[in-house]
Phi, psi and omega in degrees: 000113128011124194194075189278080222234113160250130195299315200247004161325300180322329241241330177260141181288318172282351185310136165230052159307139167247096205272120169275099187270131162266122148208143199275145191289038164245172174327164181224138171243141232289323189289280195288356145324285192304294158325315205272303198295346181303298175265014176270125187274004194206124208233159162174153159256127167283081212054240191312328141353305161310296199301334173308279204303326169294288204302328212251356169272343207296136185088349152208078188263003175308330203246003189229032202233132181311140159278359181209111168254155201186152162206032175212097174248045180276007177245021165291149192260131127042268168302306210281326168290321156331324181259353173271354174285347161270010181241020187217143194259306231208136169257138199225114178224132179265108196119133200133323179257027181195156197116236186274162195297303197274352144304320211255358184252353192261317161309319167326313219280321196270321172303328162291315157300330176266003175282345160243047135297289166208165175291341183294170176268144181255097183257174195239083165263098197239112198062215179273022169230149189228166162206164195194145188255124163290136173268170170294142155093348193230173216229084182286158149236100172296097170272102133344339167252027194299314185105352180277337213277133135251264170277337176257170157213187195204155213206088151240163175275075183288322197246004183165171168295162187216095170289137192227154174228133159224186156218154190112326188262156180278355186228076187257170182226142210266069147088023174238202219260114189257144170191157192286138152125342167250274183216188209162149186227101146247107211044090184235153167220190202260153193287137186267124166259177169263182206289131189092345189256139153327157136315160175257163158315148153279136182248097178240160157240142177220181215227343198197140163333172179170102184303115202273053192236145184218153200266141149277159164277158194273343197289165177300341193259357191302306190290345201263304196288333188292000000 
């Protein structure tokens, strides 16, 4: 199966994922606040989350309020999740990935649970990182060029070995076996083009779930000039 992703899609004021924005009880940062709640048709804070987004909003929080606060969603019906997973390209949670070690593996950890949960893709965005769980069997086409990307990614095996194939990478890999303790594709970067050509798509197939993270760039205008 075919499969086409761009990660950071989210992330441009012109992108045109149509996006479920989470956002989780750690810091927020106020340039992807904006951009992402701008383009989300479904917004909602997990507990404590709020007390972020209240704070970081103060003088126009009128333009900033969740359709959902919430940290328990097992009593959505059936229905009401069916319609709202068709009207949403992409689920986007800001936060998770920074503080303690066993919280931010604990987020990983919640990227595996959502694979049979629903089909959409689920990224995790924090700082100057991003991470997103490849399903087994299909054939990603990754877009990369966006301007957003920044200099690394990463290819790890969290749950098991994973035989992987990619393209696309300055380090790819040919149909073999990643596992902690062998290999891991960690601070790998994009296939080099020349100055003005685009990226070409990353292209992986994997065999097992397989952790998907890539560097954002950090200057401020980047996401602001887009």
């Amino acid at each position: 199966m075919d499969e086409e992703f761009t990660p950071l899609d989210c992330l441009l004021p012109s992108g045109t994922q149509r996006i479920c924005l989470i956002i989780l009880n750690q810091p927020i940062d106020p340039g992807f606040l904006s951009t992402v709640w701008s383009k989300a048709l479904l917004r909602a804070c997990a507990d404590g989350a709020a007390n972020h987004l209240y704070d970081i909003t103060a003088g126009h929080r009128d333009s900033f309020l969740p359709d959902y606060i919430s940290g328990d969603f097992d009593s959505i019906s059936a229905e009401v999740k069916a319609f709202y997973s068709e009207k949403v390209d992409t689920i986007v949670t800001l936060g998770g990935l920074a503080g303690r070690l066993d919280q931010t593996m604990a987020s990983v950890e919640t990227l595996y649970h959502a694979l049979s949960i629903t089909q959409l893709p689920l990224v995790v965005i924090q700082g100057g990182s991003l991470a997103f769980l490849l399903r087994p069997e299909r054939i990603y086409r990754l877009g990369v060029s966006t301007g957003l990307e920044g200099p690394w990614c990463s290819l790890i095996p969290v749950g098991g070995p994973c035989r992987t194939h990619t393209t696309g990478l300055k380090w790819n890999l040919e149909d073999q076996v990643l596992q902690f303790g062998i290999l891991v594709s960690t601070s790998n970067t994009y296939e080099p083009v020349a100055p003005g050509d685009a990226r070409k798509p990353v292209t992986v197939t994997t065999d097992q779930p397989l952790l998907w993270s890539m560097g954002i760039r950090q200057d401020s205008d980047a996401v602001k000039s887009e």
